[in-house]
C-alpha positions as semicolon CSV with decimal commas, in nm:
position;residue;x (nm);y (nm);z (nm)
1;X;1,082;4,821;-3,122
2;X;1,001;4,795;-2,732
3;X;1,159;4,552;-2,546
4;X;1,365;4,358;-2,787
5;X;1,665;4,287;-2,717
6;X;1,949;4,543;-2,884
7;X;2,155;4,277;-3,026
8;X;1,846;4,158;-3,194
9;X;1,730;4,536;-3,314
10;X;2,105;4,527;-3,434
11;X;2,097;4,249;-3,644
12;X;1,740;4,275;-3,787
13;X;1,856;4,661;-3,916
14;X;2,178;4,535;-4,004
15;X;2,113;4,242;-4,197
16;X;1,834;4,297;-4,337
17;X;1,894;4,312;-4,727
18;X;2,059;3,943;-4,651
19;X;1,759;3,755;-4,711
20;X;1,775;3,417;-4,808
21;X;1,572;3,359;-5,189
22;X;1,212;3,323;-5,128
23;X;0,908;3,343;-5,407
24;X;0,612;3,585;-5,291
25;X;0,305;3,352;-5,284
26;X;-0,005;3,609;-5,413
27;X;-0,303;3,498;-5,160
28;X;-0,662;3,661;-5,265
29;X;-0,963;3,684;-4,985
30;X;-1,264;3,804;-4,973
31;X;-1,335;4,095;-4,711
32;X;-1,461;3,926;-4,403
33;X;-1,270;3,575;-4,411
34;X;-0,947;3,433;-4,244
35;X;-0,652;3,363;-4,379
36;X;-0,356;3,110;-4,265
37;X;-0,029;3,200;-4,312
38;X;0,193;2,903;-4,321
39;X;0,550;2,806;-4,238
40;X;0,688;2,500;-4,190
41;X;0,881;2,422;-3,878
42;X;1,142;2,265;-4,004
43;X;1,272;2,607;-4,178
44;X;1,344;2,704;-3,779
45;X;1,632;2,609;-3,647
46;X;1,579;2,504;-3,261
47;X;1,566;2,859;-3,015
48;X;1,585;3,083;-3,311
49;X;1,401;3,424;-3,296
50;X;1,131;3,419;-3,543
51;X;0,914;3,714;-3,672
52;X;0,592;3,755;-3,899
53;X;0,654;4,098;-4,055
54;X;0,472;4,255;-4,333
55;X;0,532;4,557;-4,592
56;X;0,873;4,445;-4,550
57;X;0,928;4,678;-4,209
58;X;1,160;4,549;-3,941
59;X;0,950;4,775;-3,712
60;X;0,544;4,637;-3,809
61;X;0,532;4,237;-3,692
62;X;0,241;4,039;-3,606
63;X;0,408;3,805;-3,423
64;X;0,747;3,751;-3,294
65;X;0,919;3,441;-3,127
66;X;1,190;3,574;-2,891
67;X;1,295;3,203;-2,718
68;X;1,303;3,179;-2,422
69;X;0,998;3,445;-2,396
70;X;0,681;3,332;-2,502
71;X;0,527;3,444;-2,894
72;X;0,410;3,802;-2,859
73;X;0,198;3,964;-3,085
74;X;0,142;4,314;-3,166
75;X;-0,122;4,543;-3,004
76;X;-0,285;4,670;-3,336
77;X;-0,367;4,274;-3,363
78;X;-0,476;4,164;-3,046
79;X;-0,744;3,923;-3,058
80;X;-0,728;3,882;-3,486
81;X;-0,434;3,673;-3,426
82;X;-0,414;3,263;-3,376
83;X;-0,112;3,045;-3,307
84;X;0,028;2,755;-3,192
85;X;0,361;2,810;-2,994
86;X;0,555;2,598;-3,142
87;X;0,422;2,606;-3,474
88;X;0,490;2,921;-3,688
89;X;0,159;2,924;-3,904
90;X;-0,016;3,235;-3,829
91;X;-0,390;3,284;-3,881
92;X;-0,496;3,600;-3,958
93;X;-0,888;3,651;-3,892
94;X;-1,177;3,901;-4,016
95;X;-0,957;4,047;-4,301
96;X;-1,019;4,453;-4,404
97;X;-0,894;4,618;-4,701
98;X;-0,665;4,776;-4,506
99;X;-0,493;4,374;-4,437
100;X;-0,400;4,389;-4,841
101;X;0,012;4,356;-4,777
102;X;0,295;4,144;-4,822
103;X;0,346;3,926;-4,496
104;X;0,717;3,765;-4,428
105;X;0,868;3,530;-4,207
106;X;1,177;3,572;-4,130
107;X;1,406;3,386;-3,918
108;X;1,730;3,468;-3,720
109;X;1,996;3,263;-3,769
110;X;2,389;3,191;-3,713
111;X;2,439;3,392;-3,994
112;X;2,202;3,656;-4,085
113;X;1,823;3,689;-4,136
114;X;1,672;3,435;-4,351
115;X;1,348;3,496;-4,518
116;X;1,144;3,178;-4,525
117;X;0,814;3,252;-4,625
118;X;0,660;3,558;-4,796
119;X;0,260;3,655;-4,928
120;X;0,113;3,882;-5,113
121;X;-0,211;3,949;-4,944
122;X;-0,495;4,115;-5,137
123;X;-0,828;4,148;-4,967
124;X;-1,095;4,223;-5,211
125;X;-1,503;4,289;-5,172
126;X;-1,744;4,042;-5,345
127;X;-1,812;4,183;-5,685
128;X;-2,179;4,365;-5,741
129;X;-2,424;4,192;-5,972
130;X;-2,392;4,262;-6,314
131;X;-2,692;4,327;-6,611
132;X;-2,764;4,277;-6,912
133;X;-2,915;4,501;-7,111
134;X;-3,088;4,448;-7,519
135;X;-3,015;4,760;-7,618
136;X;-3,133;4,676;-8,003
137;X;-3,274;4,407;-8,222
138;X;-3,329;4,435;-8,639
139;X;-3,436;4,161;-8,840
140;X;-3,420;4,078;-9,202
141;X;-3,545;3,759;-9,449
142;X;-3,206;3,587;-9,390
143;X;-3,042;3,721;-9,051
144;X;-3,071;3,886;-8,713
145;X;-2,875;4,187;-8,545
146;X;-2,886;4,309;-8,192
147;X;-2,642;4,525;-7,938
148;X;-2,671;4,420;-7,559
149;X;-2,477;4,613;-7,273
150;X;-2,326;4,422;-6,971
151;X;-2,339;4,701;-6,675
152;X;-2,202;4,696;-6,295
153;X;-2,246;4,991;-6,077
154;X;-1,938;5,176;-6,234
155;X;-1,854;4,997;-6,557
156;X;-2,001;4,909;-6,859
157;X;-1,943;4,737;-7,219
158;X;-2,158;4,667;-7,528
159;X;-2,112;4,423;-7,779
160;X;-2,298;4,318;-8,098
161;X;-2,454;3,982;-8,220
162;X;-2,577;3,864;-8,595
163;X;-2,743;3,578;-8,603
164;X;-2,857;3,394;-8,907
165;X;-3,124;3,044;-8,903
166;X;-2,863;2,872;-8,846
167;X;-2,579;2,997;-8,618
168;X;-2,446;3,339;-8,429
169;X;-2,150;3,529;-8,403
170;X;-2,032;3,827;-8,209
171;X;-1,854;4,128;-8,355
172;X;-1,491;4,143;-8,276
173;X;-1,519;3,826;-8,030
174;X;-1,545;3,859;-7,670
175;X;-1,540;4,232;-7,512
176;X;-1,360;4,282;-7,171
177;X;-1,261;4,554;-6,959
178;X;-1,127;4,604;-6,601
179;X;-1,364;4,773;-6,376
180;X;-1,252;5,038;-6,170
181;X;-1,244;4,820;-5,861
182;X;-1,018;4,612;-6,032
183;X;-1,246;4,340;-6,131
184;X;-1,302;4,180;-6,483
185;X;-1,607;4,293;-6,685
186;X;-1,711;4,099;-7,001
187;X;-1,996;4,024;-7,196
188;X;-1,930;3,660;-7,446
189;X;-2,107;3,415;-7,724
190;X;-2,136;3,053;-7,579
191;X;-2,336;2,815;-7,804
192;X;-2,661;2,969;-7,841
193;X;-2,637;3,202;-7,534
194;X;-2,490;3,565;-7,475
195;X;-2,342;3,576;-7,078
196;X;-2,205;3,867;-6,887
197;X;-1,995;3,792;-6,601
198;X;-1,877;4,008;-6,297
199;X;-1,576;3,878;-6,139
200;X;-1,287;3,955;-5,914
201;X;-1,054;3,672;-5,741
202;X;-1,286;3,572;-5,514
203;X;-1,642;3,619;-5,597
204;X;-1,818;3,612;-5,961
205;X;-2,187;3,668;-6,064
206;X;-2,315;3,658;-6,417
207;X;-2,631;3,699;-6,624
208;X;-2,767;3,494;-6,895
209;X;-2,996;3,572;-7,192
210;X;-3,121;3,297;-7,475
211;X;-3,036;3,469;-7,803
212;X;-3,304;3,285;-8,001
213;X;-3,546;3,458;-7,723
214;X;-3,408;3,766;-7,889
215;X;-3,390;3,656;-8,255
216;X;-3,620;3,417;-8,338
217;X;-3,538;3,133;-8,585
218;X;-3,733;3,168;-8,921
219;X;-3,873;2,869;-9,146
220;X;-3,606;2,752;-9,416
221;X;-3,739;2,673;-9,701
222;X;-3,513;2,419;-9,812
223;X;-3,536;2,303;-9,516
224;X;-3,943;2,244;-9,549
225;X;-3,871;2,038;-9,882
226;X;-3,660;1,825;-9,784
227;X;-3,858;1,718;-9,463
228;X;-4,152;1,673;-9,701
229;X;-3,944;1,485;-9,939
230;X;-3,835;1,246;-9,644
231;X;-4,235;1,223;-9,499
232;X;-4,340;1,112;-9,890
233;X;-4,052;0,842;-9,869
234;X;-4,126;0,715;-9,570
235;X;-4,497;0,678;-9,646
236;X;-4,416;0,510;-9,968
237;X;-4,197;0,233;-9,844
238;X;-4,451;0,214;-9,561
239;X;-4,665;0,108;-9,859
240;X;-4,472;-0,141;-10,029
241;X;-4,385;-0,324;-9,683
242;X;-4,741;-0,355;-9,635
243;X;-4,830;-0,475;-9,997
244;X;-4,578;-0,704;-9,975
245;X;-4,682;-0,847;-9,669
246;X;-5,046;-0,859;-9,799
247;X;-4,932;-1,043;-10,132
248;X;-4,719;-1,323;-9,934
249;X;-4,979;-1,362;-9,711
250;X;-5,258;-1,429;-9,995
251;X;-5,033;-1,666;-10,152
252;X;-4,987;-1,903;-9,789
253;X;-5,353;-1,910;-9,778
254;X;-5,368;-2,047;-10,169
255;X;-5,125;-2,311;-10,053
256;X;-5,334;-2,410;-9,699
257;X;-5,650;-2,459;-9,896
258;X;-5,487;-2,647;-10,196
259;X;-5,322;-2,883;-9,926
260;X;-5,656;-2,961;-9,758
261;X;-5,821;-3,029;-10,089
262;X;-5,591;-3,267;-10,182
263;X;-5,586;-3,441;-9,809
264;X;-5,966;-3,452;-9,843
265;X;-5,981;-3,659;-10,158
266;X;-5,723;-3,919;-10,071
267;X;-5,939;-3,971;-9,744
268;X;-6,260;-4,131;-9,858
269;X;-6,421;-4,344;-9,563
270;X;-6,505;-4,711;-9,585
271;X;-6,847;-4,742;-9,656
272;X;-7,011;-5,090;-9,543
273;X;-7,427;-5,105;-9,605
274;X;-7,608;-5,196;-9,295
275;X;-7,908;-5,421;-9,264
276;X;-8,200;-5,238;-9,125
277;X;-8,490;-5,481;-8,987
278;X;-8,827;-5,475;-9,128
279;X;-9,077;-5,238;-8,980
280;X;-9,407;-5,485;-8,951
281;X;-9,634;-5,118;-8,944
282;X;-9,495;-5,053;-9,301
283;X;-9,690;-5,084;-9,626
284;X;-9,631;-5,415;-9,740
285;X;-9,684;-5,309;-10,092
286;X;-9,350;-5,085;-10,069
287;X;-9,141;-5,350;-9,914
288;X;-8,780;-5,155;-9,845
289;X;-8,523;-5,233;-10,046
290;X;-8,198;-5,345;-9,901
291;X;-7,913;-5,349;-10,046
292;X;-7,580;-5,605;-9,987
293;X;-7,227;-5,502;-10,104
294;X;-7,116;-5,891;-10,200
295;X;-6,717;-5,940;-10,237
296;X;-6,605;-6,081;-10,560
297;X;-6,634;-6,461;-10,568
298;X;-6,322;-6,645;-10,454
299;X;-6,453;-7,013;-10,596
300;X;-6,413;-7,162;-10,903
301;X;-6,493;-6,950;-11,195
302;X;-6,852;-7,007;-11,340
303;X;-6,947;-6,695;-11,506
304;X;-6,804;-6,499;-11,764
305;X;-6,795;-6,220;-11,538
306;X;-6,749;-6,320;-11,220
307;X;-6,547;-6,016;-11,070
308;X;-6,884;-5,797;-11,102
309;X;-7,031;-5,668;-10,785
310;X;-7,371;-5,793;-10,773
311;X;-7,642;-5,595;-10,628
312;X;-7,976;-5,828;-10,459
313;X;-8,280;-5,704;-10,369
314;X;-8,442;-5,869;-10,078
């Protein structure tokens, strides 16, 4: 292990089934990213040698703290490794397939090695886009079959759908298979829409077809009639509202014009005669006759009928 120290080579061979309980934490990235492997620094006790190991070798480490040397790290990672030197978290950058291990941290204490932080690193490509494919469609009066294929480069799955004017189903649910780069293939029903997805842990593509694109709805007869039956209604109460309307209408107008009637005939004017003067260019032989309204006589009663109106002509 090159120049560490033989009481440490001792201990790490020794001791190292004495590991103190740790749970692997699975980590997925995709080919090309960074990663950051953390530990905490208060799991390290002050000037305790501290390693970042991985496939559980005593002999492969990324880094090592050897106090009082300074954090070394090993040649096969020079320059894809970041760190702080008195923090513990580890970055590991521009991850391969080849990266895909488990990564521990172990630390060396009073008494034994202690394992403090463990991952299980899997590097994965993005996934390749993924088709669908209408392999078949057959129709009849009341329903609709067809048979699509979801394909990737090196996997593929069909599935069939019956439709009717209503609503669809697929046969035997939702197909799924693992691809043979270990990603999830699967072709699925959601509302009115068939998907196929590509995915892995990190990446995911999918493609989307209409299903009423591929099985049109037909007219439902039933259907028809009763939207006619609602149309009619409507039109019909549209009627009555309106003839209704009409007939209350008619009837204020009766009332208006009966109301002015009666206003006109208890308002009679005052009528009071004028005197017009004698035109002097007139024929004298048709004198004008003038006429006097005379009020009833207020004296002493000398006629029988004294309460007559009399009419003069002057």
């Amino acid at each position: 292990m090159g120049d560490i120290p033989l009481v440490f080579t001792v201990i790490l061979v020794y001791l190292s089934q004495m590991q103190g309980s740790s749970a692997v934490t699975p980590v997925f990235v995709q080919k090309g990213d960074d990663v950051m492997l953390n530990l905490t620094e208060a799991d390290v006790p002050e000037n305790r040698a501290v390693y970042w190991n991985f496939n559980n070798s005593d002999k492969e480490f990324l880094v090592r703290w050897l106090p009082p040397k300074e954090p070394e790290v090993s040649p096969g990672y020079t320059g894809r490794i970041e760190f702080t030197v008195k923090k513990y978290c580890v970055k590991l950058k521009n991850l391969q397939e080849t990266d895909s291990k488990v990564y521990t941290a172990r630390v060396i204490g009073a008494v034994g090695v202690e394992t403090k932080a463990e991952y299980y690193l899997t590097v994965q490509d993005p996934v390749s886009p993924v088709k669908l494919t209408v392999d078949s469609v057959s129709s009849s009066s009341d329903s609709c079959n067809l048979t699509v294929t979801c394909s990737t480069q090196d996997s593929h799955i069909s599935s069939t759908f019956t439709c009717d004017n209503k609503t669809c189903s697929q046969e035997g649910g939702e197909r799924s298979e693992v691809t043979t780069s270990a990603a999830s293939l699967r072709v699925y029903l959601v509302n009115d829409s068939i998907t196929c997805n590509h995915s892995n842990q990190v990446s995911w593509t999918n493609n989307v077809t209409k299903i009423w694109d591929l099985c049109p709805r037909r007219d439902d007869p039933n259907a028809h009639s009763v939207n006619v039956a609602v149309s009619v209604s409507i039109t019909f109460l549209f009627l009555i509202i309106i003839a209704a309307a009409s007939f209350c209408y008619l009837l204020w107008r009766r009332k208006q014009q009966a109301e002015s009637t009666l206003d006109a005939v208890y308002a009679v004017p005052e009528m009071e005669a004028v005197a017009q003067p004698l035109d002097p260019t007139s024929d004298s032989s048709s004198p004008p006759s003038i006429y006097s309204l005379l009020e009833p006589h207020t004296g002493p009663t000398t006629s029988t009928d004294a309460t007559d109106i009399v009419y003069s002509t002057i």
